[in-house]
N, C-alpha and C positions, 0 to 999 in steps of 0.2 A: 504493500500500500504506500503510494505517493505520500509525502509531507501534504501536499494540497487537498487530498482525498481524506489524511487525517484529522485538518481542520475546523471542519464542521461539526465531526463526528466529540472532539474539547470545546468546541465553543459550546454544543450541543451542554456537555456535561457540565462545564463551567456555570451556565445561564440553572441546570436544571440545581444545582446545588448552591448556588446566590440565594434561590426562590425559597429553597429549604431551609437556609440560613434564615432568612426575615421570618418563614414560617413559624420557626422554631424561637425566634425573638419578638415575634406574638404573640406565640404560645407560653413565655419563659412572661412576659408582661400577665397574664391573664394569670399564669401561678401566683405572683407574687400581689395578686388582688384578691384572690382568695384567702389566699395561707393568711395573711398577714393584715388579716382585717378584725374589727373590732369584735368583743362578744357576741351571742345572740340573746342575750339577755336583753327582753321587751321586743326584740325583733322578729317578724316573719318571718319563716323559710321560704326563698323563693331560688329561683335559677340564680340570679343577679346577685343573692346576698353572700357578703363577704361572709368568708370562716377566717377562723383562726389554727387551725390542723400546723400550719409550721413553725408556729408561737408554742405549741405541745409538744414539741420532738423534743426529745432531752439534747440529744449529740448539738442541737441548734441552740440552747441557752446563753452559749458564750456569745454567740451571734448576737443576739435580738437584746442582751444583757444593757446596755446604751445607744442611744440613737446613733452615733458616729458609727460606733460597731455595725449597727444595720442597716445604715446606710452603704459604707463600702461591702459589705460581706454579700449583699443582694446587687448590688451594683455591678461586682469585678464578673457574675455570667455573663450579666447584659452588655458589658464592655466588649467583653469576647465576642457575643452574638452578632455585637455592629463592626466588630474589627472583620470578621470574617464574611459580613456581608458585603462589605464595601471591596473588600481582595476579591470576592468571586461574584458578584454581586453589578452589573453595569447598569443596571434601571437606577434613575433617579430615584424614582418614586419610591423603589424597595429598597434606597438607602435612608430614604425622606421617611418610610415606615419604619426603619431601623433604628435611627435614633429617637423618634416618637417613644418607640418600646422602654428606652431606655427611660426617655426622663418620663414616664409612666412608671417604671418599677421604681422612680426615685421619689415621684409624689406619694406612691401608695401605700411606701416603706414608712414615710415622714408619718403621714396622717393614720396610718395602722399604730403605729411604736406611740408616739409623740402626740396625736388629736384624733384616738377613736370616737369622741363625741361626735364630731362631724358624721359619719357615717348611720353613726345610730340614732342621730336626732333628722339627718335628711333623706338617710335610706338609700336607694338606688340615684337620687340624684345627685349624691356624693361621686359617689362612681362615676355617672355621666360629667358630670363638670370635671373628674379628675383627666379623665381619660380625653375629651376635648381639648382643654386646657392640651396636655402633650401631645397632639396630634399638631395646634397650631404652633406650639416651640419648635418638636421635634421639624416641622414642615418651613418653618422659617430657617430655624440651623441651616435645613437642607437647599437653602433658595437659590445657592449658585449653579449648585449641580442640576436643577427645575431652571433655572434659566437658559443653563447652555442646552437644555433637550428642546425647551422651547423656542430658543431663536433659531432652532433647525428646522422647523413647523414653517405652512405656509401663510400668510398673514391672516386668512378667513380661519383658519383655524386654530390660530395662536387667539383669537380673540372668542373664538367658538367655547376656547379651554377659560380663559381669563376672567372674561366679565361675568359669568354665574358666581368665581369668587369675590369677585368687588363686590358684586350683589348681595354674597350671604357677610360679608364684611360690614355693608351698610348694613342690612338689617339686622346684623344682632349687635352692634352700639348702639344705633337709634331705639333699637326695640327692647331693648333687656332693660330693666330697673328693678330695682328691689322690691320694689312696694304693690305691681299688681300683678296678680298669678295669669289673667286673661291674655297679658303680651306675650307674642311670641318668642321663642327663643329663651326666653327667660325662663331656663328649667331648674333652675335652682330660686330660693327665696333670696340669694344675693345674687347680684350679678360677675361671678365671678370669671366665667368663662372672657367677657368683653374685655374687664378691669386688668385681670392679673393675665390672661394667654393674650390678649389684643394691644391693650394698653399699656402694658408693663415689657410683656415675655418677646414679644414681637417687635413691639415701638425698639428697645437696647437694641435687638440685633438687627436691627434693618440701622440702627443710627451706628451698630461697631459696622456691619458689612460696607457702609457708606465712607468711610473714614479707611478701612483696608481696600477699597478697592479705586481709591483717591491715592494710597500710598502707592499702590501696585503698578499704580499707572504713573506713575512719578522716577520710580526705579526705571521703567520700562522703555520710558523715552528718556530716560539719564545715560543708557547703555548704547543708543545712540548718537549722543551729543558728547563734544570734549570742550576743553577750556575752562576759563575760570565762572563765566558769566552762566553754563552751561549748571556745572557745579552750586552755584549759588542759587540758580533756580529750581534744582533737587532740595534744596536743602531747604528750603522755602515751600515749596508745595508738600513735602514728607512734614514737616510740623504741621501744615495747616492739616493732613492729612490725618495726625495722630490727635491733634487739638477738634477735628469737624464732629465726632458724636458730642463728647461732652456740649459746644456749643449748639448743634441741633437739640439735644433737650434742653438748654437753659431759654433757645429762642420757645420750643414748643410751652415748658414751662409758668416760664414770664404769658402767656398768650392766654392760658389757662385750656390749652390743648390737652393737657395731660392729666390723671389724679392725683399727682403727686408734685412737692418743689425740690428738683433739682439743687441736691447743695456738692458741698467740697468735694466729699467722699464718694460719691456719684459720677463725679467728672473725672477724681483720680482715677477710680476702678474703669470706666470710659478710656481713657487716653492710655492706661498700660495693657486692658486687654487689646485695644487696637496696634499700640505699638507690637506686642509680642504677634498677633496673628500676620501683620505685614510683614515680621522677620521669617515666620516660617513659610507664610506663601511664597513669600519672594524664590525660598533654596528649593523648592519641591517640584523638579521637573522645569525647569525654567530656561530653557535652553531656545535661542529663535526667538520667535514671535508668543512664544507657547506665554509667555506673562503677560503679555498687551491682552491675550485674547485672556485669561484667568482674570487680569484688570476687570475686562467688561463682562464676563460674566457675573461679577462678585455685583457690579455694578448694578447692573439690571436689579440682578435678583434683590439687591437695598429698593431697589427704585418701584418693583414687584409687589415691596409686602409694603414701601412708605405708601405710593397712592393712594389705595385702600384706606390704609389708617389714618392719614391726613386727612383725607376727603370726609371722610364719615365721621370725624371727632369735628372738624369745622363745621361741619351741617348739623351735627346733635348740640355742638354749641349754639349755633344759630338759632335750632329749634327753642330752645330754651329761653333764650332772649324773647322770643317773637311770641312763644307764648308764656311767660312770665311779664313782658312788660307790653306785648302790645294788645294779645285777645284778651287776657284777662282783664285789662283796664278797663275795654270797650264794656268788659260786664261791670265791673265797678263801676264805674261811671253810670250805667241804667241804673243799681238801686240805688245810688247816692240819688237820683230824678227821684224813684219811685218812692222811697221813705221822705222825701221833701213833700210831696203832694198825699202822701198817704199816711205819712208817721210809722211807719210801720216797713220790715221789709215785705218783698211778696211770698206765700210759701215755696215756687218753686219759678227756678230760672225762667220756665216759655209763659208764666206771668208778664214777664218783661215783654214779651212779644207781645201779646194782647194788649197790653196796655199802652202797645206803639214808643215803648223806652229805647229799645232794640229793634233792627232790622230784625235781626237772627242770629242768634249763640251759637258763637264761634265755637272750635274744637280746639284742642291742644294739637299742637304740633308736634306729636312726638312717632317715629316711628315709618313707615309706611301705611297709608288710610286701609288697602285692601287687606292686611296682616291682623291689623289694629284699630277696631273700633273703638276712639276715645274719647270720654267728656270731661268736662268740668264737673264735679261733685259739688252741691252745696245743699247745707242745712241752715235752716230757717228759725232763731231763736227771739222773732219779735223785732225787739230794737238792735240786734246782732244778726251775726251770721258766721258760718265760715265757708270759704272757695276755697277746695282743694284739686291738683290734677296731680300726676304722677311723671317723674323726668328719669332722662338717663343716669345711669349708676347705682348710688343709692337715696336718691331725692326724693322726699315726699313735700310738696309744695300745698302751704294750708296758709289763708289771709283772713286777716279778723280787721274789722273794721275797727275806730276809734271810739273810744272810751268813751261816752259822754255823762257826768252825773245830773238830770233832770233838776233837781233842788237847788245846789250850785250854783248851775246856768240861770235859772228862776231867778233867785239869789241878785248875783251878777246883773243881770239886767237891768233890775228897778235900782241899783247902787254905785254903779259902773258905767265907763263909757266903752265903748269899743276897744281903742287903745285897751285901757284897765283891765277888761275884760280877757284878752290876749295875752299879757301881761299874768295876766295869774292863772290863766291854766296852766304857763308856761312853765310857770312854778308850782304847778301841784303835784305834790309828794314824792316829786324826784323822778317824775315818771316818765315825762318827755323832754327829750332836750330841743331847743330851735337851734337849726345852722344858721350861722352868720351870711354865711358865705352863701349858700346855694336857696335858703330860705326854706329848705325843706326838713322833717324832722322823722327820728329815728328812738325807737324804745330805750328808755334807755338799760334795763332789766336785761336787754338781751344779749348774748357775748359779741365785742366789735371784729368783724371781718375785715380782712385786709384785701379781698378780692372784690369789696365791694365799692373800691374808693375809683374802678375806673367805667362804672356802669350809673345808667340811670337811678338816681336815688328815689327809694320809695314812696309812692304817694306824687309822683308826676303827672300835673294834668287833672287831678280831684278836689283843685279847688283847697280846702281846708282838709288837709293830711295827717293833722294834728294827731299822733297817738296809733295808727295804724299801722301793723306788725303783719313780717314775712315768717313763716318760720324758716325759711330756705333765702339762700343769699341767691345775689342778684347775678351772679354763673354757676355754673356745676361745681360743686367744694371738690377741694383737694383732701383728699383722702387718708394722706398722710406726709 
């Protein structure tokens, strides 16, 4: 038999034992969801529900003895399983599932040892979140080697692949919140899959891949230029290249793109995992042109997983704005009309409509319309009220109109002038403060937000604002 005859017949083998590889490293993931899951104490037996069978082995104690212990000791198969898939292994995908497996046996190990309550208090949609959650790490990890298969695609169907996941990108930021079970996507009571695999696990690495493949391409055309000016311009685009995540999340950050503020420790860990990944991509096969094209697949694949998250964290911020300050006003604003002519609020929102206050009650803007039928909530308590709607992450958005004491005011009026009268609500009991500056005023009982000094301040546009409280700041909080 020919070498060219023998060909096929290795490639053949090679491909069929990569496949068994990943098999066997989502098969090795689905053990370690089992074995090493919470009691069944209070819980169903179902298909889905974790055991603890490798928490019982005795020869395993020393393992599972401290979380460090079980984290490496569970970790070092799945290492194995992705090393050896990726040696025999040429599908992206099934290297893209390979490492999923892994940081899968590294969540389930954590919340098995470390937070079985999670499990036991959410049940199978623990699992589900965990297992999501490392599908979109492990799949982001994997985004270069998904972009170099993709840019070999032909355009109709590089986009045929692409935009169903930009689509399930918007819809589960836009769609997930903590607070209502009816949205979709939202299959946990937090939204953890969007926050922690979207906005956290995916935002780092699409901001380190962006900065490695800014360096790679900086080496790349370094190896073709000589001179001093040549040199100086390596040396100049490799900082900017090692310094761009850390400042991609402080610009995301500061914008209030993200759940979280970017501090020191953030930016270090940023700048030396990019510098170490651009020293070893640089030596790894790098011979020719083979690094210009490693450059622009690293590239892509940053640019693959930003779009998505960009786009859909700007549009869920949006939504928020638009409906925190602008539909919900339009209903403020009708009962503020309706209690002035009635004394009274109405008992329910399409009151306002009868009554000709409102056109027609708007909707929250949250989500996509056909996924998510949503409204404004409100209860009717006389000379109160509360408008609640539900936002991205964990927002539950609830307004109460201002205080007012009948007797007081009574009071007030036969004794006081306008001025006077102003004047001393201002000063009752510490409860509202007036701005100087902007003339509008904020509780003062309730903690001050620092994210809310570049937004609309409360109470714009209602006339007399005096005393009216958000429970939710005026963008989506930082979470930590």
């Amino acid at each position: 038999m020919t070498e060219s005859q023998a060909a096929p017949g290795r490639s053949l083998g090679r491909t069929l034992l990569g496949w068994a590889a990943v098999a066997a490293a989502l098969a090795y993931a689905v053990l370690i969801h089992y074995g090493v899951g919470p009691s069944n104490k209070g819980m169903a037996w179902h298909w889905y529900t974790p055991r603890t069978f490798l928490l019982d082995v005795e020869l395993l104690y020393p393992v599972f003895e401290t979380l460090r212990r079980a984290l490496v000791g569970t970790a070092l198969p799945a290492v194995a399983l992705t090393l050896l898939v990726f040696a025999a292994c040429r599908s992206a995908v099934g290297r893209a599932l390979a490492l999923a497996s892994l940081v899968a046996v590294l969540l389930y190990t954590f919340y098995g040892v470390r937070a079985p309550f999670v499990w036991e208090f959410f049940h199978w949609r623990a699992s589900a979140v965990l297992a999501l959650t490392a599908v979109v790490v492990g799949f982001s990890l994997a985004a270069p080697l998904l972009a170099a298969s993709w840019l070999r695609l032909p355009w109709a169907l590089r986009l045929l692949i692409y935009l169903p996941i930009v689509f399930a990108v918007f819809a589960v930021v836009r769609n997930a919140t903590g607070t209502d079970e009816s949205l979709r996507f939202a299959i946990s009571p937090w939204p953890a899959v969007p926050v922690f695999g979207i906005e956290v696990g995916a935002l780092f690495i699409a901001a380190w891949l962006a900065g490695t493949g800014v360096g790679l391409r900086a080496i790349a055309t370094s190896r073709r230029a000589a001179g001093p000016r040549a040199r100086a311009s390596f040396v100049t685009q490799l900082l900017l290249a090692i310094a761009l995540p850390a400042l991609l999340l402080w610009i995301g950050s500061q914008l209030g793109l993200f759940p979280f503020r970017a501090g020191a420790k953030t930016f270090i860990g940023a700048n030396l995992a990019t510098a170490f990944a651009i020293v070893v991509a640089s030596y790894a096969r790098s011979g020719g042109d083979a690094l210009a094209r490693r450059a622009r697949f690293v590239l892509v694949g940053a640019a693959l997983i930003g779009i998505p998250l960009i786009g859909s964290e700007t549009v869920a911020r949006l939504d928020y704005y638009v409906t925190r300050e602008i539909r919900a006003r339009r209903i403020l604003d009708a009962l503020e009309l309706h209690l002035a002519r009635e004394t009274v609020y109405p008992d329910s929102l399409s009151d306002l409509v009868k009554a000709g206050d409102i056109d027609s009650i708007p909707e929250p803007a949250i989500g996509f319309g056909f996924l998510y039928d949503a409204h404004y909530r409100y209860q009717n308590f006389g000379t109160s009220f509360i408008l609640e709607f539900p936002a991205p992450r964990w927002v539950e958005c609830a307004y109460t109109p201002p205080f007012t004491d009948e007797e007081d005011g009574a009071e007030s009026d036969e004794n006081a002038s306008d001025s006077e009268l102003q004047d001393a609500e201002g000063a009752d009991g510490g409860e509202t403060q007036l701005s100087e500056a902007t003339g509008s005023s904020e509780v003062s009982d309730l903690p001050p937000n620092p994210a809310d000094a570049d937004a609309p301040e409360d109470g714009e546009g209602t006339g007399d604002s005096l005393g009216e409280a958000w429970s939710c700041p005026s963008k989506p909080p930082e979470l930590w």
